[in-house]
N, C-alpha and C positions, 0 to 999 in steps of 0.2 A: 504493500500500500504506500511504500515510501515515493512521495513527490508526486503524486497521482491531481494534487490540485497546484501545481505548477504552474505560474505564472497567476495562475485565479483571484481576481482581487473580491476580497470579501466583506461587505459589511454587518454586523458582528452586535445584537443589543444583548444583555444580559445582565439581568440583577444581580445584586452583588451574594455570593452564597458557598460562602465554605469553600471559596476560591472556585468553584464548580468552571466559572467564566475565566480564568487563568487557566486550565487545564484543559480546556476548549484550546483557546485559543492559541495554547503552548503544541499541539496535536494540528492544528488546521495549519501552523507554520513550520510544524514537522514534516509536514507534506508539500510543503511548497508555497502555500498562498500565502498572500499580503492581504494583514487582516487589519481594517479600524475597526476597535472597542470603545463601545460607549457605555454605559451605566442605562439602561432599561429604565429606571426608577430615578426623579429627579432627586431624590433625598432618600438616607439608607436610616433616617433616627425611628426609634419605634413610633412617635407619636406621629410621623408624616406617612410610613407603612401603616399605621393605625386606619389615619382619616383615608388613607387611598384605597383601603379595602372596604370601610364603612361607606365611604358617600366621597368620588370621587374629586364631586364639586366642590370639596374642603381646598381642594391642592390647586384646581386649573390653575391659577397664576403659576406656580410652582413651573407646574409638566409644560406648561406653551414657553413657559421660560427656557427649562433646559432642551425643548426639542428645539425652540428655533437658533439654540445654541449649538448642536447637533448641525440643521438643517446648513446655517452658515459653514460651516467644516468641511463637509460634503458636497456644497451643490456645483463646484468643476469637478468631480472624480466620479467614474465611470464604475462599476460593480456588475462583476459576472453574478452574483449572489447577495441575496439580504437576508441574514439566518437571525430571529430573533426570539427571545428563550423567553414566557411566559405573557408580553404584551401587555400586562395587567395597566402599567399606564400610557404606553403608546399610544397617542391619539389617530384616528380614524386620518385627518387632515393630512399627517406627517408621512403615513403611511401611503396617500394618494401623491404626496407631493414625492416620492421617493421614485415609485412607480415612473410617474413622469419624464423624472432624472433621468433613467435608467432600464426603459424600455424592454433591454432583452436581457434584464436580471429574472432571474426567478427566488421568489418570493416564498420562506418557509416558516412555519413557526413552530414550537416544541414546547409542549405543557407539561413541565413533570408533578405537577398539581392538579389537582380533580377540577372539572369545572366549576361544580360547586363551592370550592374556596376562589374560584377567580373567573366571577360572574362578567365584571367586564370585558374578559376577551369574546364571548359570545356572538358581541355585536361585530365582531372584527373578523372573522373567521372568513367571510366571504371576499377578502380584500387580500386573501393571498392564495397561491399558487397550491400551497396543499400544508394542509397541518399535522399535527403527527400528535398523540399525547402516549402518555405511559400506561393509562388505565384502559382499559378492554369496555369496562362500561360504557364508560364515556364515546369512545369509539362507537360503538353499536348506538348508541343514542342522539350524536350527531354527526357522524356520516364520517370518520377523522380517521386518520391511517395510522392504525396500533404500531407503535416501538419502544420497545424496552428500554430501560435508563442503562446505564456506562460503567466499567472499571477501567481507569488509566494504569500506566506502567509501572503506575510504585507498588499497585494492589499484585500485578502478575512478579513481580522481584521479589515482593515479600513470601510469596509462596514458592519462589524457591530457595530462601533461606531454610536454614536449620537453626531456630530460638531453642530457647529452653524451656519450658512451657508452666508460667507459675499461677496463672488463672483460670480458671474452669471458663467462668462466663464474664462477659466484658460487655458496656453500655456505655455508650459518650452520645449524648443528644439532646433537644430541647426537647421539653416536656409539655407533653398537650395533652387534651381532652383527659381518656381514661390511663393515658403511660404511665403518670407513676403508680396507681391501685397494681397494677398488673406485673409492673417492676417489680414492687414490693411483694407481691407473691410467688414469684421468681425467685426473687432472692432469699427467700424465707426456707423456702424445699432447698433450696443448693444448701442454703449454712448450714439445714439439718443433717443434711447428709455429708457434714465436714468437705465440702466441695468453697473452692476461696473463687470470691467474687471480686469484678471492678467497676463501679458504677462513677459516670462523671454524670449529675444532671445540670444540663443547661436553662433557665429563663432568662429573657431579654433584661427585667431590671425588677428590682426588690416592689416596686409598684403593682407592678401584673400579680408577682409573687402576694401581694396581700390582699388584693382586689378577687385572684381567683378564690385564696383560703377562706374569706371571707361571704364572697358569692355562690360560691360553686363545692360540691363534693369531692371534687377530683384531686383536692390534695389533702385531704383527710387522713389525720395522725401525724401529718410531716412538721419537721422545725424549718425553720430559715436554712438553719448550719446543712442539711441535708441541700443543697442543691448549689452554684455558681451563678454566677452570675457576668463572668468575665470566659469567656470560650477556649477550652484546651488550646494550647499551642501544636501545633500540626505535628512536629516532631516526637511532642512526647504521648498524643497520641498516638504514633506509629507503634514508638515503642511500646505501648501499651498491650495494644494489639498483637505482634508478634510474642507474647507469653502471654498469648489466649486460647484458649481452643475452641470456645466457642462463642458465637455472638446473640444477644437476642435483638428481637427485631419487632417492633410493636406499629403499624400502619394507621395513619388519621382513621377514624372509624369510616367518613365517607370516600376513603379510597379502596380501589380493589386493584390501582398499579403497585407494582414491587418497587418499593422506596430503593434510592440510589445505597442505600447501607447493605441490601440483600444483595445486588450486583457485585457491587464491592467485595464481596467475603465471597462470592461466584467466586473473582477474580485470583484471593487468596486463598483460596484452597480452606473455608472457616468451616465447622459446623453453623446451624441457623435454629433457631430457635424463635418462632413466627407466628404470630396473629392470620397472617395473610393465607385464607383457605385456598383462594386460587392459585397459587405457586403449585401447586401439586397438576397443574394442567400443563407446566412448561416442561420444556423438554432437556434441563437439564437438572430435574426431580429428581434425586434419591433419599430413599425414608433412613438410610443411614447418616445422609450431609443433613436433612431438613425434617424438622421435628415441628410438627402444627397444633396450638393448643388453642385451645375455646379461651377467648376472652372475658368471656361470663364465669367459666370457670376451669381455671388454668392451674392444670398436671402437668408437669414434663416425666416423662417415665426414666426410671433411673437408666434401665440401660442405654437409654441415648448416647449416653457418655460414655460409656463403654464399646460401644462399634466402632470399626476402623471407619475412616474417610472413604470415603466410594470417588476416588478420579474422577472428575468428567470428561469426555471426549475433547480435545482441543479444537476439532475443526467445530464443537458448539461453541464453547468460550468463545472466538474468536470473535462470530457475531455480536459478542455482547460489548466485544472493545472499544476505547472511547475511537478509534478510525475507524472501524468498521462504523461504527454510529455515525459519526460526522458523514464519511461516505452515504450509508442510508438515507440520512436526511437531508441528504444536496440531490439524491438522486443519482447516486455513481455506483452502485452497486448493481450485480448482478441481478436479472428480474427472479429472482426468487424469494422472496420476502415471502409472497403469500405460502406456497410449501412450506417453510420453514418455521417460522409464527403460528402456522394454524395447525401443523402438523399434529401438534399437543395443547394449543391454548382454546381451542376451540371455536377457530376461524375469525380473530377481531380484525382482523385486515380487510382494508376497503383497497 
């Protein structure tokens, strides 16, 4: 796949998220193209991600600001491609005005959130050349071309190390809806069974933290001291990870796509430990790497822990790579998506 977008100049929007959009665009220029990156989102603070998801019209001055900041940058440069990763505030305008520019770009967008948490790209959907999300529902519901989220190269490196293995089970993420009830019950079955855990929990800031304790059930029993507030550092992350053996994996209630952290551990060779019933339709399934537990009420059986890792075939993985993905979603890949996808998920491919 190497240089396969050679010479391709690419314009590149994407929120800002756990570098997701560095790791992009670090891969789109491994292969050759010339990539501008912009920030998707005109502000990254919780309270302006807040009002943009509540009621858009909090922000317009915000978004007409940074897009015609954007639009000035761009409007002499030419674009084989405009790849842009959730649209949640991209204006309808921007996107006509791009078009324009840029005639025989083609036009994609990538949702790795349900529609349901990012109601605004709805209205936008028919303003591009073809859309792709991670969820299968969703797909089936408005018409969108099923692709599965990415592991980049550091996930395929770590699995061919040899760590020393000091954790059973390992968790580093923000915390929503029902994660930590379910967390905590995770972690309660492993202590019992002298199995050592690593839990980081992430919230945006001590506010959310006492707004939900106080509104909501979902952090019921927990202190402050139990969770961060400041986001692991990537590296020590890593290392965390590699003296893990297993990971859990807890999915927004309204999604049925496999979050970028089950990918991920694809990539590394992890055990999974998962909410997400539909994983078991994909096709690189084994009940010895993936273990599915009722989140109503949540078993892990002990021997999970004890079965070896089941390989997966390398020419699956491969599809799941962050090139092969980027390929996929420019439309460079071979036409077999649909075989491939539906073979075992149950046909979400348009």
């Amino acid at each position: 796949m190497e240089y396969q977008l050679k010479n391709k100049k690419i314009l590149f929007l994407c929120p800002l998220f756990f570098n997701y959009h560095k790791k992009l665009m670090r891969a789109m220029e491994s292969m050759g193209a010339q990539v501008d990156y912009y920030d998707e989102r005109p502000s990254n603070t919780f309270l302006s991600k807040a009002l943009l998801r509540i009621n858009r019209n909090f922000v317009t001055v915000q978004v007409k600001r940074h897009y015609e900041e954007i639009t000035s940058k761009i409007k002499d440069k030419k674009y084989d491609y405009v790849f842009i990763c959730q649209a949640e505030a991209t204006p309808k305008s921007f996107l006509r005005d791009v078009r324009k520019m840029n005639p025989g770009a083609k036009l994609v967008l990538m949702l790795w959130d349900s529609v349901a948490n990012k109601v605004n790209t709805l209205e936008k959907l028919d303003l591009f050349d073809e859309v792709f999300s991670f969820d299968k529902k969703d797909c089936d519901q408005f018409g969108l071309t099923f692709r599965p989220l990415f592991f980049d190269k550091e996930y395929e490196e770590l699995a061919q190390e040899e760590s020393e293995l000091i954790y059973d089970l390992f968790f580093v993420g923000t915390v929503h809806s029902d994660r930590y009830l379910i967390l905590n019950e995770v972690r309660q079955q492993f202590e019992k069974n002298n199995l050592n855990v690593f839990y980081f929990l992430y919230i945006p800031s001590k506010i959310m933290y006492y707004q939900r304790k106080l509104l909501t059930s979902e952090l019921q029993g927990s202190q402050i001291t139990d969770f961060s507030f400041v986001g692991l550092p990537s590296e020590q992350l890593t290392a965390k990870l590699k003296q893990s053996k297993a990971v859990v994996d807890i999915q927004h209630p309204k999604q049925t796509g496999l979050t970028m952290r089950t990918i991920e551990m694809l990539g590394a060779n992890k055990k999974i430990i998962t909410t997400n019933t539909d994983i078991q339709h994909y096709d690189f399934y084994h009940p010895n790497n993936i273990c599915i537990v009722d989140r109503n009420s949540v078993v892990v059986p002990t021997e999970f822990m004890t079965t070896p890792y089941v390989p997966v075939d390398d020419q699956v993985k491969e599809r799941y790579s962050i090139n092969y993905f980027i390929l996929d979603v420019l439309g460079l890949t071979q036409k077999d998506r649909h075989e491939f996808y539906s073979k075992k998920s149950g046909g979400g491919i348009r």
